[in-house]
MISE-913167 format. One record per atom (N, C-alpha, C, O): residue in one letter; residue number from 1; x, y negated, z. Coordinates in steps of 0.02 Angstrom, whole numbers. Each point is the difference from the previous one (the first is absolute). Example, Ala and Ser with C-alpha at 12.3 -4.5 7.8 and 13.67 -1.06 7.14 Angstrom:
REM residues 2
{guti:A; nudo:1; x:660; y:284; z:390}
{guti:A; nudo:1; x:-45; y:-59; z:0}
{guti:A; nudo:1; x:45; y:-60; z:0}
{guti:A; nudo:1; x:52; y:1; z:33}
{guti:S; nudo:2; x:-70; y:-54; z:-69}
{guti:S; nudo:2; x:42; y:-59; z:3}
{guti:S; nudo:2; x:-39; y:-55; z:37}
{guti:S; nudo:2; x:25; y:-55; z:8}
This chain:
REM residues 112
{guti:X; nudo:1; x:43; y:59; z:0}
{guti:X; nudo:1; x:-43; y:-59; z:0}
{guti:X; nudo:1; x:45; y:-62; z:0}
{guti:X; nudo:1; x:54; y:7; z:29}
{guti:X; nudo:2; x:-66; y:-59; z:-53}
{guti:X; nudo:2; x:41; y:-55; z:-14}
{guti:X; nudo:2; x:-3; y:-46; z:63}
{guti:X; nudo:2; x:-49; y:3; z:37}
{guti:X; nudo:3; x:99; y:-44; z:-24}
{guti:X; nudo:3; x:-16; y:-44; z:56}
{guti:X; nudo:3; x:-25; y:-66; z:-26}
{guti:X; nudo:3; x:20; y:-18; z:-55}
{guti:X; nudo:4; x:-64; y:-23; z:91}
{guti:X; nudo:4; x:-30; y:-46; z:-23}
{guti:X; nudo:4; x:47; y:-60; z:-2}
{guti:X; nudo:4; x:28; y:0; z:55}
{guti:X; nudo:5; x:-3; y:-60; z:-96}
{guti:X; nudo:5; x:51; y:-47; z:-20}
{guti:X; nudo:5; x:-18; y:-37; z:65}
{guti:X; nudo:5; x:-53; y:7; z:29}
{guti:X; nudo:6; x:98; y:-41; z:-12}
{guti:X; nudo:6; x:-12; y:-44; z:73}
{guti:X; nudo:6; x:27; y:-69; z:-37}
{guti:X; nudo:6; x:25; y:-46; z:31}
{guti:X; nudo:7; x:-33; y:47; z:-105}
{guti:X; nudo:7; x:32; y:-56; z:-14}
{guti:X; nudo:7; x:75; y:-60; z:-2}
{guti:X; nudo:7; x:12; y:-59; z:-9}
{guti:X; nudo:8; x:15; y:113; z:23}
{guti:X; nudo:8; x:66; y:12; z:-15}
{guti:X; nudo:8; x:36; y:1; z:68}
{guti:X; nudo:8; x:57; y:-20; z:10}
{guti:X; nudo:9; x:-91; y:42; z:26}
{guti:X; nudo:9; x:26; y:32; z:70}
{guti:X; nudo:9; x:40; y:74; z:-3}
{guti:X; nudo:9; x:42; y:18; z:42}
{guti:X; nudo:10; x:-58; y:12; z:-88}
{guti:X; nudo:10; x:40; y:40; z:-38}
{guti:X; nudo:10; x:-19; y:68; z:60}
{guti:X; nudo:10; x:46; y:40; z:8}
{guti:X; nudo:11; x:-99; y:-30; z:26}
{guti:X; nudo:11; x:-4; y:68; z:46}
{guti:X; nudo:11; x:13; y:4; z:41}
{guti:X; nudo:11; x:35; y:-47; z:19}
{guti:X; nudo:12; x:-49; y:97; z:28}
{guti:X; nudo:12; x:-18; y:-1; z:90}
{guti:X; nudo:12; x:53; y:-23; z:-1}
{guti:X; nudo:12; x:-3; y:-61; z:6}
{guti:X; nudo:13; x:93; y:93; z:-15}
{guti:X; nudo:13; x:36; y:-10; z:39}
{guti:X; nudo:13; x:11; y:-81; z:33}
{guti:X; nudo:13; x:7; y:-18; z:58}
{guti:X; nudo:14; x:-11; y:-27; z:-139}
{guti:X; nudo:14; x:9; y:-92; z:-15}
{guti:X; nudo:14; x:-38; y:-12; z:48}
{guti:X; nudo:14; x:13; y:-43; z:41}
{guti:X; nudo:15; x:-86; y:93; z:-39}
{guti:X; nudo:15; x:-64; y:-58; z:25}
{guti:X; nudo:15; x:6; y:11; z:88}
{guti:X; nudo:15; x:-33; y:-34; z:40}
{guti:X; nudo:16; x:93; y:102; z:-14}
{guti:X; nudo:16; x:10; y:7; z:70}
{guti:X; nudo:16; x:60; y:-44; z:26}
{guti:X; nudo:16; x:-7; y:-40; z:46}
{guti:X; nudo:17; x:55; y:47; z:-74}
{guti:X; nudo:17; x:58; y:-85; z:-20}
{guti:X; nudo:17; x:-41; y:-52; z:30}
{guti:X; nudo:17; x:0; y:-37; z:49}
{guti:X; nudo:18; x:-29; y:48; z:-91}
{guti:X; nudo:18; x:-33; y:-109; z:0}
{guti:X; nudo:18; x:-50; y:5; z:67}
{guti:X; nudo:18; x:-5; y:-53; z:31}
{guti:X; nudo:19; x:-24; y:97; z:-11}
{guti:X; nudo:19; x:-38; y:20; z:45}
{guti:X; nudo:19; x:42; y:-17; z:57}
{guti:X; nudo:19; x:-14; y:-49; z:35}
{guti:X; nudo:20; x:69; y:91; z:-20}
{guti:X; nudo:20; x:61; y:-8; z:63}
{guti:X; nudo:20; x:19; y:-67; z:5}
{guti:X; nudo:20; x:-2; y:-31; z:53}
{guti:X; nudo:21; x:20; y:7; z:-109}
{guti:X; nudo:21; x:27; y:-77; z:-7}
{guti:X; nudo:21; x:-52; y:-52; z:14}
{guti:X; nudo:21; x:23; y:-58; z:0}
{guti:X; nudo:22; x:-99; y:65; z:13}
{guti:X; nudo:22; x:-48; y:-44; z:1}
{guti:X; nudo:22; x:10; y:8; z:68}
{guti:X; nudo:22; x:14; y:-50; z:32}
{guti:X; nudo:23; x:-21; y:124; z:7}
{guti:X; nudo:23; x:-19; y:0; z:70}
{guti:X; nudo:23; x:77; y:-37; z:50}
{guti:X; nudo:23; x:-4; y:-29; z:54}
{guti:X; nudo:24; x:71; y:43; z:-98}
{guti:X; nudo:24; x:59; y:-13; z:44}
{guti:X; nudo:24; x:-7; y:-113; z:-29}
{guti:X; nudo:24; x:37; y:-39; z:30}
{guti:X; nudo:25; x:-65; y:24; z:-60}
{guti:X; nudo:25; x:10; y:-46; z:-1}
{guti:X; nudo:25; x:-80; y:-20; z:52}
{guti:X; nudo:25; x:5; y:-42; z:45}
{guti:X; nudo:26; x:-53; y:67; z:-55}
{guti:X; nudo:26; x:-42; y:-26; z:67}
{guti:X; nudo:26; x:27; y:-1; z:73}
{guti:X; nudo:26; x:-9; y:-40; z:45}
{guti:X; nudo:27; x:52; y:107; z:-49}
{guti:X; nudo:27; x:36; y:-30; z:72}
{guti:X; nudo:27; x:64; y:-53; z:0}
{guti:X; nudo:27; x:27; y:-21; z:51}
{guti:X; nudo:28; x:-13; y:9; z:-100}
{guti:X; nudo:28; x:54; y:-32; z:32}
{guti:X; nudo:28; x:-38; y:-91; z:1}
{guti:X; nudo:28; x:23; y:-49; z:29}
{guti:X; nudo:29; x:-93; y:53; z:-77}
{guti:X; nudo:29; x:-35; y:-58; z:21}
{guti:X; nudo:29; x:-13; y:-12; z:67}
{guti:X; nudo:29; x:12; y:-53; z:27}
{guti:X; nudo:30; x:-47; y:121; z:11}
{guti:X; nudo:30; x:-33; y:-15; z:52}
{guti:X; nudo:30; x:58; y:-10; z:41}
{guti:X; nudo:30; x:-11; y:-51; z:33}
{guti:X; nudo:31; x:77; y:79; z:-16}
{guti:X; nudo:31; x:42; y:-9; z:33}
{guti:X; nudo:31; x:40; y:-83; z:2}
{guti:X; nudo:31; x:26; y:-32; z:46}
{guti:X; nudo:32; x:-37; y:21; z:-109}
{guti:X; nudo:32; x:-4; y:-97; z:-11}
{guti:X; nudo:32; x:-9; y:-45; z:34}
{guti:X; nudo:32; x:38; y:-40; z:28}
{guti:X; nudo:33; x:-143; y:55; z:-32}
{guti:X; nudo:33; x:-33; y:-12; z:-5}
{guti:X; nudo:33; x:5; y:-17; z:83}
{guti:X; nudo:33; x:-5; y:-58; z:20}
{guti:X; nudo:34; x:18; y:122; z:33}
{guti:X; nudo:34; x:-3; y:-17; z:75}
{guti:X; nudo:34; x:56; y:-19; z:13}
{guti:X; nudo:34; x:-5; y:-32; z:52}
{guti:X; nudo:35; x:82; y:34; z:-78}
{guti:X; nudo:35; x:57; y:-46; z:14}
{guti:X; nudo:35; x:-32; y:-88; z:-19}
{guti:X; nudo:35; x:1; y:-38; z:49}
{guti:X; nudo:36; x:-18; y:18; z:-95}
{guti:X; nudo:36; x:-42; y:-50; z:-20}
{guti:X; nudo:36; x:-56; y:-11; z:84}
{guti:X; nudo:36; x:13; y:-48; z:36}
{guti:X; nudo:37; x:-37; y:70; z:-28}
{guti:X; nudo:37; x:-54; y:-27; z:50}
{guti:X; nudo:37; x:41; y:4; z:77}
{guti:X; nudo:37; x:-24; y:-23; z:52}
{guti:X; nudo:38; x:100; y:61; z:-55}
{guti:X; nudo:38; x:36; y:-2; z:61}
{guti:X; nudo:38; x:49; y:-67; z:-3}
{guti:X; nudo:38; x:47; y:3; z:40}
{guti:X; nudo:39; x:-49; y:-56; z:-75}
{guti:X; nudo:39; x:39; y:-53; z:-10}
{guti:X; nudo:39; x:-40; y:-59; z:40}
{guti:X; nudo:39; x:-54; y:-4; z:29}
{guti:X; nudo:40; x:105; y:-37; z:-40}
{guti:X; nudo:40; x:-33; y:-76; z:36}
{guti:X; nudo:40; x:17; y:-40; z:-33}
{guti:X; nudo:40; x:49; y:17; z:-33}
{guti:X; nudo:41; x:-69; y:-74; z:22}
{guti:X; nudo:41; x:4; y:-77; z:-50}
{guti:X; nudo:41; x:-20; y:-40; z:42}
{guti:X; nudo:41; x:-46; y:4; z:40}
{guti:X; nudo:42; x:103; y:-62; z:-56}
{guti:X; nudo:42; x:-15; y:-69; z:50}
{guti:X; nudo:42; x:34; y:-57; z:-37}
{guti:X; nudo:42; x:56; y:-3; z:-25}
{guti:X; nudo:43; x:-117; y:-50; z:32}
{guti:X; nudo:43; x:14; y:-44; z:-28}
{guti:X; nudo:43; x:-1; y:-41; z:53}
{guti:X; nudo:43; x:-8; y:21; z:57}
{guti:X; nudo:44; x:16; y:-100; z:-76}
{guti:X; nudo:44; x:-12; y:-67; z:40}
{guti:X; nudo:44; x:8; y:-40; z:-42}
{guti:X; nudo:44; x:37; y:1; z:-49}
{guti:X; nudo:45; x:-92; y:-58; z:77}
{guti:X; nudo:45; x:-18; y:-64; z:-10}
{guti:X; nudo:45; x:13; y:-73; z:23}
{guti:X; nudo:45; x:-30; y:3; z:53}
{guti:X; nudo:46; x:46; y:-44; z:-55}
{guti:X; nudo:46; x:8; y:-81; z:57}
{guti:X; nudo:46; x:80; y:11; z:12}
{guti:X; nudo:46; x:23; y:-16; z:54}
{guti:X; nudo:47; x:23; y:47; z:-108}
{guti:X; nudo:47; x:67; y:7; z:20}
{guti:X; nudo:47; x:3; y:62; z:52}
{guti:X; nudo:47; x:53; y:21; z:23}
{guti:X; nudo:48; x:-96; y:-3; z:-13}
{guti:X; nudo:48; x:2; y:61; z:46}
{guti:X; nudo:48; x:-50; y:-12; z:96}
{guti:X; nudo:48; x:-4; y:25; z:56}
{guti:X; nudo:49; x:-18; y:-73; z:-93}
{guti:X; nudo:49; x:-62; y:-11; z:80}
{guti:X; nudo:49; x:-34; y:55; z:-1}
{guti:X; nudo:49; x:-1; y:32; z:52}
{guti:X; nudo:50; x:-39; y:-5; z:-114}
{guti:X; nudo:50; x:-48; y:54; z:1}
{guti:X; nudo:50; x:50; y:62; z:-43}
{guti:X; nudo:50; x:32; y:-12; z:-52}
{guti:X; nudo:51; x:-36; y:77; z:89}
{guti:X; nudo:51; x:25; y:48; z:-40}
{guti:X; nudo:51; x:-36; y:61; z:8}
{guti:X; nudo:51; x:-11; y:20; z:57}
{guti:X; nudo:52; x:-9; y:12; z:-109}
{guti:X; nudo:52; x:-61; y:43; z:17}
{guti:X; nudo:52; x:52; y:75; z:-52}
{guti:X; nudo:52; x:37; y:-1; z:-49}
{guti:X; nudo:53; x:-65; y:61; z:99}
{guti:X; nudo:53; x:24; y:64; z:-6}
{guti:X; nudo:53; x:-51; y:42; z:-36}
{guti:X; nudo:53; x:-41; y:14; z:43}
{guti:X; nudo:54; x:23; y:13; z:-98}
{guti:X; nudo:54; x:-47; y:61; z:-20}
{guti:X; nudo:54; x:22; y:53; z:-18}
{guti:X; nudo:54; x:58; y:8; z:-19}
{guti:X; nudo:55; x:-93; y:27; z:21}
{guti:X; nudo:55; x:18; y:85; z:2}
{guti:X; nudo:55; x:0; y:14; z:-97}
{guti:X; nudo:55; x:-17; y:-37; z:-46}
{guti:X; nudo:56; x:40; y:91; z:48}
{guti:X; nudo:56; x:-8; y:24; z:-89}
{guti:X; nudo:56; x:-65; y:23; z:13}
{guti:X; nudo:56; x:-26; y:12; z:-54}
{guti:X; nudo:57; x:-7; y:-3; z:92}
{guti:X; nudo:57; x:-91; y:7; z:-1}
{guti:X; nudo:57; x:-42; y:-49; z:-10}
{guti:X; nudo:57; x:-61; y:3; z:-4}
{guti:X; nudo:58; x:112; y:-69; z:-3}
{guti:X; nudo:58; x:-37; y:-61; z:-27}
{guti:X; nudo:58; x:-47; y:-13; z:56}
{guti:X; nudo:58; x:-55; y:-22; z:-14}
{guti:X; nudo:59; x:76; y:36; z:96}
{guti:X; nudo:59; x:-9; y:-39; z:63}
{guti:X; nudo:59; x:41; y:-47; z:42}
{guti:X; nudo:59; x:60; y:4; z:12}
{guti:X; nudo:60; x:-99; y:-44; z:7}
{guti:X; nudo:60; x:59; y:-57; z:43}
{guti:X; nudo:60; x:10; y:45; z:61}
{guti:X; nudo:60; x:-38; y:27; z:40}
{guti:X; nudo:61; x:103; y:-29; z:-48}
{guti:X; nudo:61; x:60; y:36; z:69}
{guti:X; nudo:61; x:13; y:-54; z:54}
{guti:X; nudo:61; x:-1; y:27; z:55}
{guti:X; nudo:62; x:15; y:-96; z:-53}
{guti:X; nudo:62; x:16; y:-40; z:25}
{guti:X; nudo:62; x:-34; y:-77; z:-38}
{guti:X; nudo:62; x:-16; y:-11; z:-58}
{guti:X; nudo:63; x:15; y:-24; z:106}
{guti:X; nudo:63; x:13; y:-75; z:-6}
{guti:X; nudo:63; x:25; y:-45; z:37}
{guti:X; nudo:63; x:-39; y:-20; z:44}
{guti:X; nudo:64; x:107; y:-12; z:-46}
{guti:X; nudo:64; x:25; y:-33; z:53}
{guti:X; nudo:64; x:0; y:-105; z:-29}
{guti:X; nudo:64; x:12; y:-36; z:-49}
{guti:X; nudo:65; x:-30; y:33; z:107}
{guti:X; nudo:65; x:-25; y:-102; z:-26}
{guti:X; nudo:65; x:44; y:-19; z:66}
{guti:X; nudo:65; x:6; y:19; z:58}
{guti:X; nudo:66; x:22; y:-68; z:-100}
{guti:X; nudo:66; x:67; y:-40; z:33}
{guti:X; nudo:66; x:-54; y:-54; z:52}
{guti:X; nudo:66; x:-56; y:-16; z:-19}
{guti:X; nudo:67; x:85; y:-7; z:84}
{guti:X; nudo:67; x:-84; y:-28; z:40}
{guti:X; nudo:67; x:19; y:-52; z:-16}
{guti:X; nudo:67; x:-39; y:-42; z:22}
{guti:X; nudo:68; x:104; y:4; z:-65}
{guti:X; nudo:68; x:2; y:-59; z:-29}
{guti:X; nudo:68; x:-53; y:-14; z:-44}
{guti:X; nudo:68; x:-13; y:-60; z:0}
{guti:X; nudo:69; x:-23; y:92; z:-39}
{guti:X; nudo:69; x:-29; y:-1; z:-51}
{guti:X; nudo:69; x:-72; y:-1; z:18}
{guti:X; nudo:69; x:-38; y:-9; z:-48}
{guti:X; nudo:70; x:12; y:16; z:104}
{guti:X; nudo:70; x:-62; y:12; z:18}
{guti:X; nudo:70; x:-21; y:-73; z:3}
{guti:X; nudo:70; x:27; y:-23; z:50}
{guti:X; nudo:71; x:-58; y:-17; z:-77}
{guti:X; nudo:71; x:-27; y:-56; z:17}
{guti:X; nudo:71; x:-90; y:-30; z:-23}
{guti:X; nudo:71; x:-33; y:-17; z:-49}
{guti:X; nudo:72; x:27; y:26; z:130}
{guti:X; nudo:72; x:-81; y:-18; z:-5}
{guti:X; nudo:72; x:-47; y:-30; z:-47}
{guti:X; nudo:72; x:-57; y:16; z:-16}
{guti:X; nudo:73; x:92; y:-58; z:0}
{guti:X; nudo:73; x:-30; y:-51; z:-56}
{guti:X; nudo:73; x:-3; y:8; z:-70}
{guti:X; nudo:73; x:-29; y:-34; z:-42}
{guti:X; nudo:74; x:77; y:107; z:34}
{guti:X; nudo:74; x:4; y:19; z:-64}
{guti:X; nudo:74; x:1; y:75; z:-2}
{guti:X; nudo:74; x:42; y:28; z:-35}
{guti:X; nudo:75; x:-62; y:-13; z:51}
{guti:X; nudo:75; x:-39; y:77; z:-10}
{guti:X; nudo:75; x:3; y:10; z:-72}
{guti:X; nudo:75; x:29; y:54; z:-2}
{guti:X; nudo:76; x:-38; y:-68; z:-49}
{guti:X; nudo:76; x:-6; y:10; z:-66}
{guti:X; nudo:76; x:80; y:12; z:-27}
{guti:X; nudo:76; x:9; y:51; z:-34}
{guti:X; nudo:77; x:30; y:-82; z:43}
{guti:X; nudo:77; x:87; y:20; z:-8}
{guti:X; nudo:77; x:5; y:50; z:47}
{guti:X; nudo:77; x:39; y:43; z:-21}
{guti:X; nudo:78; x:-55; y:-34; z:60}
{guti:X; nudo:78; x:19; y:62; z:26}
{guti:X; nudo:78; x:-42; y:74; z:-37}
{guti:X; nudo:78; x:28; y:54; z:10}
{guti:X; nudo:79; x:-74; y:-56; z:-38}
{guti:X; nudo:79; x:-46; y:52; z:-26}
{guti:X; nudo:79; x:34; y:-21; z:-92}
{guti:X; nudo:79; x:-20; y:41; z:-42}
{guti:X; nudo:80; x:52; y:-79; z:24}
{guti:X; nudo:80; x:40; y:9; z:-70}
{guti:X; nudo:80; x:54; y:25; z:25}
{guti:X; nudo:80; x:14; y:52; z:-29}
{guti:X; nudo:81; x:24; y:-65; z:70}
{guti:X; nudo:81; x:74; y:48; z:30}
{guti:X; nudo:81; x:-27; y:88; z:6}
{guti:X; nudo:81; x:23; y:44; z:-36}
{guti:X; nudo:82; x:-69; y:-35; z:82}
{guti:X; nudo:82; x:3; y:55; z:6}
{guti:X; nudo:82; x:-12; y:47; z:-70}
{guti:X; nudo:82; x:36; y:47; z:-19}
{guti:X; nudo:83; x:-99; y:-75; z:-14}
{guti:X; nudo:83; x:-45; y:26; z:-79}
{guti:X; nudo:83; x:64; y:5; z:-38}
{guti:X; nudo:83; x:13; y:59; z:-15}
{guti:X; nudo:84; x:21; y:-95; z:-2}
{guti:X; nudo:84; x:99; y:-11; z:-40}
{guti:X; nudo:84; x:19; y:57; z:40}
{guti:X; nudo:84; x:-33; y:46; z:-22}
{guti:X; nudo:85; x:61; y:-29; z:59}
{guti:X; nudo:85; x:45; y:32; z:24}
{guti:X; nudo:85; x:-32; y:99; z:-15}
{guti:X; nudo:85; x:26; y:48; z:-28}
{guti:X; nudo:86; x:-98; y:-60; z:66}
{guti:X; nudo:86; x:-24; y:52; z:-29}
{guti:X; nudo:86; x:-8; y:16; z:-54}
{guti:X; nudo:86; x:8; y:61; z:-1}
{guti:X; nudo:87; x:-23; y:-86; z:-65}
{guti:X; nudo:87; x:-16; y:-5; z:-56}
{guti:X; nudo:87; x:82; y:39; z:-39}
{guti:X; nudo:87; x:16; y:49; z:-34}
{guti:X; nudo:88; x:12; y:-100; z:63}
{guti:X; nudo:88; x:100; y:6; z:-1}
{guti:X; nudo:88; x:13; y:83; z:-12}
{guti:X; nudo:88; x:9; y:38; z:-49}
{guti:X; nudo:89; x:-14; y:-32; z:126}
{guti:X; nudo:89; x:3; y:96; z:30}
{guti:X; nudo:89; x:-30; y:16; z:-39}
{guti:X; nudo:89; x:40; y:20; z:-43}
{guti:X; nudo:90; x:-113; y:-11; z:18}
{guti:X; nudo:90; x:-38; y:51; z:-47}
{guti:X; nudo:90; x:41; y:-2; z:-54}
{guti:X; nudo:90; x:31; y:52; z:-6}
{guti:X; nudo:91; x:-20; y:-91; z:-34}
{guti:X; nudo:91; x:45; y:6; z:-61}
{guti:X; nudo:91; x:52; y:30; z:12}
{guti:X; nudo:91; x:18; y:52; z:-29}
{guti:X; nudo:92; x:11; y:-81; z:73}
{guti:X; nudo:92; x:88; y:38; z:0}
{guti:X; nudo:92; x:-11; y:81; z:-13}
{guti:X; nudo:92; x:33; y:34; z:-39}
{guti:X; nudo:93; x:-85; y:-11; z:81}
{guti:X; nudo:93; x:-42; y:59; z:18}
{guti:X; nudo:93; x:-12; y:34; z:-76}
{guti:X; nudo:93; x:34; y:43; z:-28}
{guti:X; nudo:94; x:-82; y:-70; z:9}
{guti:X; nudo:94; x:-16; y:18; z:-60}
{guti:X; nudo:94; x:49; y:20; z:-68}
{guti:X; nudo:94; x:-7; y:48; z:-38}
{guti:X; nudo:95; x:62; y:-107; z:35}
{guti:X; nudo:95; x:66; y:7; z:-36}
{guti:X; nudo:95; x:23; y:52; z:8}
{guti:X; nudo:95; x:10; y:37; z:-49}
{guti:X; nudo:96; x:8; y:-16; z:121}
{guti:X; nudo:96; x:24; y:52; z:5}
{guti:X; nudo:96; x:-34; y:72; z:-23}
{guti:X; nudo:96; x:24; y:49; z:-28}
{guti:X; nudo:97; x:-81; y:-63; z:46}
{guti:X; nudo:97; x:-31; y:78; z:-37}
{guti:X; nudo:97; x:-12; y:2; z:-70}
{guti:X; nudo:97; x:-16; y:51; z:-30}
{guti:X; nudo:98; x:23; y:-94; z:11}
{guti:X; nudo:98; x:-8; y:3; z:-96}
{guti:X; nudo:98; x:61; y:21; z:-8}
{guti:X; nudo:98; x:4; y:56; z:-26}
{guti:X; nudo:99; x:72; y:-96; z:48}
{guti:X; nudo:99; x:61; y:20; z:-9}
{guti:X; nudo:99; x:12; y:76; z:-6}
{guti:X; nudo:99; x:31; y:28; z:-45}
{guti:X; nudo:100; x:-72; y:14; z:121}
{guti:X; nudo:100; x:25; y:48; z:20}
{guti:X; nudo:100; x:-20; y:60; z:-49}
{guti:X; nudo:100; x:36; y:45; z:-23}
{guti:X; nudo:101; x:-118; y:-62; z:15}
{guti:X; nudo:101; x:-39; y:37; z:-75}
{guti:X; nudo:101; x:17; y:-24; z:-58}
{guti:X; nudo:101; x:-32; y:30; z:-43}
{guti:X; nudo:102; x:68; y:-72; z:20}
{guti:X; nudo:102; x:33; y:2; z:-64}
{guti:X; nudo:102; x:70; y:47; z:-4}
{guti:X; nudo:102; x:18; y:30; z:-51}
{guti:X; nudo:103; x:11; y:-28; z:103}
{guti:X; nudo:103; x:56; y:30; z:-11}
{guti:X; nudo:103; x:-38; y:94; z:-1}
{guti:X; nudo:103; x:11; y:41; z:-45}
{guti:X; nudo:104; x:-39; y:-34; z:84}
{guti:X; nudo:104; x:-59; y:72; z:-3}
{guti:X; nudo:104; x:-8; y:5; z:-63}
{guti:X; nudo:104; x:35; y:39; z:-33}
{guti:X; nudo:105; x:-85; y:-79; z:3}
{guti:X; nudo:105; x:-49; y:-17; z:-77}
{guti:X; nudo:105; x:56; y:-24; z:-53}
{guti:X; nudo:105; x:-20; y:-51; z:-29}
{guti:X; nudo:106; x:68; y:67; z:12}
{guti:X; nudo:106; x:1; y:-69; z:-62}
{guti:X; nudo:106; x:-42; y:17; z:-54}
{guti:X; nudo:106; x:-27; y:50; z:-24}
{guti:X; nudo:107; x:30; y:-109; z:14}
{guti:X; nudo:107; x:-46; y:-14; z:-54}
{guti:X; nudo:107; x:-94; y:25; z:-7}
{guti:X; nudo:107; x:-41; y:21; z:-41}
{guti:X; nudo:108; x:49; y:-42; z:109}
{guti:X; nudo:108; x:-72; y:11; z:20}
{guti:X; nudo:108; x:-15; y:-41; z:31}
{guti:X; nudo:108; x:-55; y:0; z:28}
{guti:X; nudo:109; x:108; y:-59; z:-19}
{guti:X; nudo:109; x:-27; y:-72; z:41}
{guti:X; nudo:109; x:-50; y:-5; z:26}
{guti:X; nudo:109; x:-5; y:14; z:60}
{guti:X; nudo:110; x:-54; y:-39; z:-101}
{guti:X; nudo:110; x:-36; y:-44; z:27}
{guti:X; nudo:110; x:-73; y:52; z:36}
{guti:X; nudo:110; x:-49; y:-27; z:25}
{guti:X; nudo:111; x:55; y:94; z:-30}
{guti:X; nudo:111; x:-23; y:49; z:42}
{guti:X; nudo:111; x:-19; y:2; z:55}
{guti:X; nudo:111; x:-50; y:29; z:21}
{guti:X; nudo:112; x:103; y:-69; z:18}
{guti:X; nudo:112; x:4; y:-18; z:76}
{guti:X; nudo:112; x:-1; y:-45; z:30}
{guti:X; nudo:112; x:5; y:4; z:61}
């Protein structure tokens, strides 16, 4: 009986290959993937009055505010220091995991 064309997968053996190679590259995503969420990113804002810490889970770890910077009358510079600084961390954050899945992916960029 003939085997059915897999379209130029060329038969079980190719199509168990590519099979192994799909599952060893899912782990070495997921293994990434939780080095990635075991990192920390920190940015700061006001020269460094506000400096805020997030996790690669894309949670705030920390926020430390210089008590120079606290001033009653302006509450609003203090809530653009902190929003900057956080904003800051998520990116750095983010950079890093595109970096880390491009080097995983090439040429599968924008995937991730």
């Amino acid at each position: 009986m003939a085997r059915p064309n897999f379209g130029g997968f060329g038969g079980g053996a190719n199509m168990q290959q590519l099979m192994r190679q799909a599952q060893k590259m899912q782990q070495q995503m997921e293994q990434m993937q939780q080095q990635l969420e075991e990192q920390s990113y920190e940015a700061s804002a006001g020269g460094g009055m506000v400096t805020v810490t997030v996790t690669g889970k894309r949670e705030i770890a920390s926020i430390h505010i210089d008590p120079q910077v606290i001033d009653p009358e302006d509450s609003e510079m203090l809530e653009d220091l902190v929003k900057a600084a956080v904003n800051e961390a998520l990116r750095k954050g983010e950079e890093a995991r595109e970096a880390a899945m491009g080097k995983m992916a090439p040429g599968m960029g924008g995937l991730f």
